[in-house]
C-alpha distance (Angstrom), angle and dihedral (degrees) to the residues before:
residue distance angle dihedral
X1 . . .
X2 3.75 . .
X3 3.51 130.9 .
X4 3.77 118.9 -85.7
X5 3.94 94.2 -148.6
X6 3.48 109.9 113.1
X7 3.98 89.9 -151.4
X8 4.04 82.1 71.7
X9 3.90 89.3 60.1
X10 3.81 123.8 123.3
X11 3.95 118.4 -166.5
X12 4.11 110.6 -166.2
X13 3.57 127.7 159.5
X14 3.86 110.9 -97.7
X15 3.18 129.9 -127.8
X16 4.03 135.3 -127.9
X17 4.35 89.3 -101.3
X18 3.96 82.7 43.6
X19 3.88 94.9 53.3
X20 4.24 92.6 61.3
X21 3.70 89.0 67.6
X22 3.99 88.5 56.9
X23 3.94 85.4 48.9
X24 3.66 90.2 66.2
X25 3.75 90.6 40.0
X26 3.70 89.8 59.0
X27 3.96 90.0 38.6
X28 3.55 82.3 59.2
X29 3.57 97.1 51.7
X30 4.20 90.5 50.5
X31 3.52 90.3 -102.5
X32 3.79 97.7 138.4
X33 3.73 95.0 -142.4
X34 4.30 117.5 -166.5
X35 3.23 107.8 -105.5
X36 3.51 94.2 -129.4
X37 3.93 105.8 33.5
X38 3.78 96.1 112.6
X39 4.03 97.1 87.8
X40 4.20 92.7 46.6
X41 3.68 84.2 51.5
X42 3.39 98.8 50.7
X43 3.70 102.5 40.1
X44 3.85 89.4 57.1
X45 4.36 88.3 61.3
X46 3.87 112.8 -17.2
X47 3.90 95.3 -166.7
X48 4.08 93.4 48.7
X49 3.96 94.6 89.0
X50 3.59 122.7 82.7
X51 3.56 139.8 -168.4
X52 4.11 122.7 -163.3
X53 4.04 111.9 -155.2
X54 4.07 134.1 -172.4
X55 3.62 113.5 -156.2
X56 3.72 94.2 -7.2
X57 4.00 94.7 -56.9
X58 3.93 120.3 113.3
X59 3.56 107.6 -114.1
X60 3.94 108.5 160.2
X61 3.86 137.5 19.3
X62 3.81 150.3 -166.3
X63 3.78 144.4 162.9
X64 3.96 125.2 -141.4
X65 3.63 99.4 175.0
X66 4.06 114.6 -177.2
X67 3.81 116.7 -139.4
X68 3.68 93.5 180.0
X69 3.69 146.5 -34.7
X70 3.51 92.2 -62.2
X71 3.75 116.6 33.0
X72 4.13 129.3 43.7
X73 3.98 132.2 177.1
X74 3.70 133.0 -139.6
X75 3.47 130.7 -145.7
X76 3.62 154.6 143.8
X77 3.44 91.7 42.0
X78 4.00 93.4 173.6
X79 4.08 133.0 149.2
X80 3.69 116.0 -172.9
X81 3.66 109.4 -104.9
X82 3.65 105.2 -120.0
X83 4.23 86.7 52.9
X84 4.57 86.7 50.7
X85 4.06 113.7 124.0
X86 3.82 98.4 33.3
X87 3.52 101.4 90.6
X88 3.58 104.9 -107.0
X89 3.57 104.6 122.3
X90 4.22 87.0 53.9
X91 3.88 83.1 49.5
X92 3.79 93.4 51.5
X93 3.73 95.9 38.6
X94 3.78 91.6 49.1
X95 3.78 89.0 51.2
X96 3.64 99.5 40.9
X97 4.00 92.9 45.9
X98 4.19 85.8 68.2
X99 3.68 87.7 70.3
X100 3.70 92.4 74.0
X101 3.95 94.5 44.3
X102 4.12 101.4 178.5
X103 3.57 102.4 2.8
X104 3.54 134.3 125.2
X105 3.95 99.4 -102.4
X106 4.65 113.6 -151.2
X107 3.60 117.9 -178.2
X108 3.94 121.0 174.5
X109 4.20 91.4 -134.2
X110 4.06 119.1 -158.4
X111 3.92 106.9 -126.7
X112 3.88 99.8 -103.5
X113 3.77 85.5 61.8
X114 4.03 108.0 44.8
X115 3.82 94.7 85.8
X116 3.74 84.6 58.6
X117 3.94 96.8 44.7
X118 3.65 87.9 49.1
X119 4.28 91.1 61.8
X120 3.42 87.3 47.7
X121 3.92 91.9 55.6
X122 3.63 108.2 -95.3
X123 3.92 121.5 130.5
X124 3.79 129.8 -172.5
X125 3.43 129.8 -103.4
X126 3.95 100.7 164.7
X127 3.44 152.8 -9.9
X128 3.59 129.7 -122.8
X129 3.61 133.2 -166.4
X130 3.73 128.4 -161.5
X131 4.14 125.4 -133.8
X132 3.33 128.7 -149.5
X133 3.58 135.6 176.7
X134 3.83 143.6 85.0
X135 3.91 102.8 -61.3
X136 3.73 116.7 -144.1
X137 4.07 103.2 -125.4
X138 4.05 112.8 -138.9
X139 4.03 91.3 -139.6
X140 3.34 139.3 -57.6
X141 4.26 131.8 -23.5
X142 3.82 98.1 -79.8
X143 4.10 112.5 -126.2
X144 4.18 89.1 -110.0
X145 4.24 85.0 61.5
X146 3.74 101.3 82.4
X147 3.86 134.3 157.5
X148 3.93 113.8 -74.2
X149 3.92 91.4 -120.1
X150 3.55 93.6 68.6
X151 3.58 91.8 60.6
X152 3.98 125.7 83.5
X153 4.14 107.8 -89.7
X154 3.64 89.2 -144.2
X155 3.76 93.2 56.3
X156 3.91 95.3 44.4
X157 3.70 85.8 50.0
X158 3.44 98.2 57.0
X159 3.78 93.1 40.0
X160 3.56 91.8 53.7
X161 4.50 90.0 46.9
X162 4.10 85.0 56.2
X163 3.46 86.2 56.6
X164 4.09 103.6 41.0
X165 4.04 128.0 64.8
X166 4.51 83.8 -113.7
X167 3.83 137.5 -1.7
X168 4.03 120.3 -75.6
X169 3.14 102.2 175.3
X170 4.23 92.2 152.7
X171 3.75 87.4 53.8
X172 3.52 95.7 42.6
X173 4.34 97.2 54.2
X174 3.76 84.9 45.9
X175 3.50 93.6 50.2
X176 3.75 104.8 47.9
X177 3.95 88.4 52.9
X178 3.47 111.7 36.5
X179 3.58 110.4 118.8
X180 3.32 118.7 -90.8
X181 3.69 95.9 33.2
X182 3.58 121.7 109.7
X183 3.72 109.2 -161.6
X184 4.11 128.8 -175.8
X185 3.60 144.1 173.6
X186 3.67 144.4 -153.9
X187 3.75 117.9 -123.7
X188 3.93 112.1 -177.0
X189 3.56 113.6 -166.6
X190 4.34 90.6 -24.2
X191 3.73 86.6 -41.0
X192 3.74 131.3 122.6
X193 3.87 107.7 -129.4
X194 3.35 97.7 161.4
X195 3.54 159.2 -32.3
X196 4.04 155.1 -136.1
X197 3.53 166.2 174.1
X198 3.76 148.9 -144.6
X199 3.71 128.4 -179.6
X200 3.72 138.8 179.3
X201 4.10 114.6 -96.5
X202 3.38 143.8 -177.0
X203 3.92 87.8 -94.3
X204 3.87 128.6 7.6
X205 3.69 110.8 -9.3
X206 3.59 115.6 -88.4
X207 3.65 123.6 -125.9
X208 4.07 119.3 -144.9
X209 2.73 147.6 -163.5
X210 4.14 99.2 -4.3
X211 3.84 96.3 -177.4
X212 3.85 111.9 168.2
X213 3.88 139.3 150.6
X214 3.47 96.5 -133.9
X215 4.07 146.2 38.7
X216 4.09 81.4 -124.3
X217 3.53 91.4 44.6
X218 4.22 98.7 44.8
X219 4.59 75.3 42.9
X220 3.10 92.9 52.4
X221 4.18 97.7 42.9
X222 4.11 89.5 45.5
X223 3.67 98.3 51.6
X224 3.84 92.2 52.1
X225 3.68 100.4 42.1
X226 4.04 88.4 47.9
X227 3.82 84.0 55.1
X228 3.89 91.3 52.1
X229 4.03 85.5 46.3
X230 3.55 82.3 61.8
X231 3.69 93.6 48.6
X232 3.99 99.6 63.0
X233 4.58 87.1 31.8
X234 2.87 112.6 -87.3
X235 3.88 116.7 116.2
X236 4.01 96.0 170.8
X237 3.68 112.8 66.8
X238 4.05 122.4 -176.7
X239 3.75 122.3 -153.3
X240 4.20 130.5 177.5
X241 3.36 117.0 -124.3
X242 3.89 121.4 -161.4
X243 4.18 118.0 -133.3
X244 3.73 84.8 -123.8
X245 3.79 89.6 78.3
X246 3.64 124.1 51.8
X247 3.34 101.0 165.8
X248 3.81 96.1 62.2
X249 4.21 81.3 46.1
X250 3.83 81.8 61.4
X251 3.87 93.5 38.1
X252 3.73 86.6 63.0
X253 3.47 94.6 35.3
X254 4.21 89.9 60.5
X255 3.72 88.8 43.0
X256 3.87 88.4 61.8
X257 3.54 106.4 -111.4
X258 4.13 122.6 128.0
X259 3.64 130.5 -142.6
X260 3.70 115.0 -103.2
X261 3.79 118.7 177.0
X262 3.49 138.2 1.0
X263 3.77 136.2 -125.8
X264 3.87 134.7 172.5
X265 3.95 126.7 -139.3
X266 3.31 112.6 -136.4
X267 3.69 138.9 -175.7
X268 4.39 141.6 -167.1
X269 3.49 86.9 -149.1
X270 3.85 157.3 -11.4
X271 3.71 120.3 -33.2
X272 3.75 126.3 -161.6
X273 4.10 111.7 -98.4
X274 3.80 120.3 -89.4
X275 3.47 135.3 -159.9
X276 3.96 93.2 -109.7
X277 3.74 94.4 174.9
X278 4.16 86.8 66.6
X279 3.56 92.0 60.0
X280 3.44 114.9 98.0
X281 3.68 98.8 147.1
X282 3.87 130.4 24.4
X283 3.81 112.2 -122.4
X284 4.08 95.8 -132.4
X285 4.08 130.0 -30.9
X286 3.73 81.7 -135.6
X287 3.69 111.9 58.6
X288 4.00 91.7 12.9
């Protein structure tokens, strides 16, 4: 077993083969991680994920993944439990949090940790709560829902920036076509009105993002994405759903699914506006 002195800690970047050891960690923790997340992640900023190890052996984690010069997100902030009450997730925090020098820093923080978050700078802007269940489809996938790849990459793109605190357009290409993901769109009368994607997961399959303009549009998304749950076996589905819009609470709410647990996003400092009304469905608590 290694040593518990946090003087013995070494914090390195991680790499892509590192980061499915943290899956599990966060499995562990009931997380329901994608199955496949690792390579979006990485794509958007391979050398913001960090591993801290004592003797060799990975004992704590975290992600501080730039988006751009002015906004960064934090997650899997995770020290194996035997290794908890030594300091090493401060250490690794502390060392990981330099990656993002000047940058607005968000983090989607459980509620055992916000009190800490909020010494360390971070104030909340919403809540979000996450629903699970087996949703109850109102018919078919309408002829206007059709796979994301059949849609212009530039207009997805900027869709998806509208709906995001900065572009990510290197996480986004990898996202929408790594395998396992099934990804679709709405186009209303040759227009983009909105957008998602569900992937397999340790658990239910998770749903994100859900961006949409409209209640029949976010409807319309969540019925056919459920179905393509379905289609790879998974018949529950979980999706996060931001404070900021009720009516895709109650969307998920008619659908049959229930709200589980809560998070809070949470931010050290101003983030560009976003078109809050869109989101239906977080894309990940872990990468934002």
């Amino acid at each position: 077993m290694p040593s518990p002195a946090p003087d013995t800690l070494l914090i390195a970047p991680a790499t892509l083969q590192d980061w499915e050891l943290v899956r599990t960690w966060a499995a562990e923790e009931g997380w329901n991680p994608g199955a496949s997340d690792a390579p979006a992640f990485f794509a958007q900023d391979p050398e913001g994920f960090f591993l801290g190890r004592i003797d060799g052996e990975p004992v704590s984690a975290i992600s501080v993944v730039n988006y751009s010069d002015r906004y960064a997100f934090l997650g899997f902030y995770l020290v194996r439990p035997d290794l908890r009450g030594f300091g090493h997730g401060l250490a690794t925090w502390r060392a990981a949090l330099a990656h993002a020098g000047e940058r607005t820093v968000g983090l989607d923080g459980v509620p055992d940790q916000q009190d800490n978050y909020r010494r360390s700078g971070f104030s909340l802007a919403y809540r979000t709560a996450r629903y699970v269940g087996e949703p109850v489809t109102a018919g078919g996938r309408t002829p206007d829902v059709v796979p994301a790849a059949q849609v212009d990459p530039a207009a997805l793109a900027a869709y998806d920036s509208a709906c995001h605190p900065a572009d990510r357009p290197r996480f986004l290409t990898t996202w929408l076509t790594t395998p396992g993901h099934r990804a679709l769109a709405r186009v209303t009368d040759g227009r983009l009105t909105g957008y998602g994607v569900v992937r397999p997961a340790e658990d239910e399959a998770r749903i994100g993002p859900l961006f949409a303009d409209t209640p029949a549009d976010a409807a319309a998304l969540l019925d056919a994405l459920s179905q393509e749950a379905r289609a790879f076996g998974s018949p529950r589905v979980a999706i996060d759903i931001p404070e900021a819009n009720p009516i895709a609470a109650r969307l998920a709410e008619e659908r049959g699914l229930e709200p589980t647990f809560e998070t809070a996003r949470m931010y050290t400092g101003a983030v560009r506006p976003v078109a809050r009304e869109r989101v239906f469905g977080m894309t990940t608590l872990e990468l934002g």
